[in-house]
C-alpha positions as CSV (number, residue, x, y, z in Angstrom):
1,X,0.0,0.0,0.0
2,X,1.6,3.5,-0.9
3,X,0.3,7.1,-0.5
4,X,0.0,9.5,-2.7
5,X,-1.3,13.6,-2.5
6,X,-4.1,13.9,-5.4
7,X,-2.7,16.2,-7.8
8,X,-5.3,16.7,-10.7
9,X,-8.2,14.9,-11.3
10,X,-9.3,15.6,-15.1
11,X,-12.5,13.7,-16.4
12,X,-12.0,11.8,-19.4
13,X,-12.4,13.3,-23.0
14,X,-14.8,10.8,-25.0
15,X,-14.6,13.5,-27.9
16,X,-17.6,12.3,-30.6
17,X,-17.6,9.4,-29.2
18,X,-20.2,8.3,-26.8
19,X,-19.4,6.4,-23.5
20,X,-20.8,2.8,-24.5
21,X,-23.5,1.9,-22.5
22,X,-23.3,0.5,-19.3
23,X,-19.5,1.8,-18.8
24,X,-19.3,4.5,-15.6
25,X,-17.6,8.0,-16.7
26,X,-14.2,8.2,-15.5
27,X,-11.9,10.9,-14.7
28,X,-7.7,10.5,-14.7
29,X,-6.2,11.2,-11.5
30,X,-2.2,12.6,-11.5
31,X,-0.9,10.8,-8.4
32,X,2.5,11.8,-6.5
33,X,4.4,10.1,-4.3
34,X,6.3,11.1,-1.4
35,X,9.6,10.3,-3.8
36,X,8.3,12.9,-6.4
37,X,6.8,9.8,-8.8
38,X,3.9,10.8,-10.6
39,X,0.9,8.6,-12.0
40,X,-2.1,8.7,-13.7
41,X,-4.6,6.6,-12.5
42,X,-8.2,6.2,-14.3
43,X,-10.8,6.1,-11.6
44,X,-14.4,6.2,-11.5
45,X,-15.7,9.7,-11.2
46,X,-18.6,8.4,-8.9
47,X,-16.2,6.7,-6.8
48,X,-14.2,9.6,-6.3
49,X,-16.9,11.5,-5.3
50,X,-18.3,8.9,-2.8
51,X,-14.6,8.3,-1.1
52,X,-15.0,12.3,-1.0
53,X,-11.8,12.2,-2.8
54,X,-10.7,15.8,-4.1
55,X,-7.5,17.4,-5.4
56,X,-4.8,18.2,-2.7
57,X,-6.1,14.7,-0.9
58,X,-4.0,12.3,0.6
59,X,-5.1,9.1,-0.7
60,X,-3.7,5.3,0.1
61,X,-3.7,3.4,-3.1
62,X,-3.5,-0.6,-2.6
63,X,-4.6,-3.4,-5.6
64,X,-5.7,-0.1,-7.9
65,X,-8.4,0.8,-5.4
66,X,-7.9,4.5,-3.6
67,X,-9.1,5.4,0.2
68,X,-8.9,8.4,1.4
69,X,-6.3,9.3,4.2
C-alpha cells in the first residue's frame, strides 16, 4: 500500500464518441508520491466522489483501489 497527494483529477475526453453503455464515466487522477513519482490513474468519477476524494487529498492506493487518508 503507498500514499499518494491527489494532484489533478481531469475527467476523461470521449470527444464524438459516446461512452458505451453500461460503462461508468471516468476521470484521470495525477498521483505523486512522497519520492516525487507521478501517476495517472483512471478512476471512476462516482467513486471519487463517494470516497469524497478531491484534489490536494491524501489518498492510500493498494490493488488499484484508492481510500482516502
Amino acid at each position: 500500500m503507498e500514499i499518494y497527494h491527489v494532484l489533478r483529477i481531469d475527467e476523461q475526453l470521449y470527444g464524438c464518441e459516446e461512452l458505451p453503455e453500461g460503462q461508468p464515466v471516468c476521470c484521470d487522477v495525477l498521483l505523486e508520491d512522497a519520492a516525487g513519482q507521478r501517476r495517472v490513474l483512471a478512476y471512476p468519477d462516482a467513486e471519487l466522489t463517494r470516497l469524497g476524494i478531491n484534489e490536494g487529498d491524501a489518498v492510500r492506493l493498494e490493488h488499484h483501489t484508492l481510500t482516502k487518508c
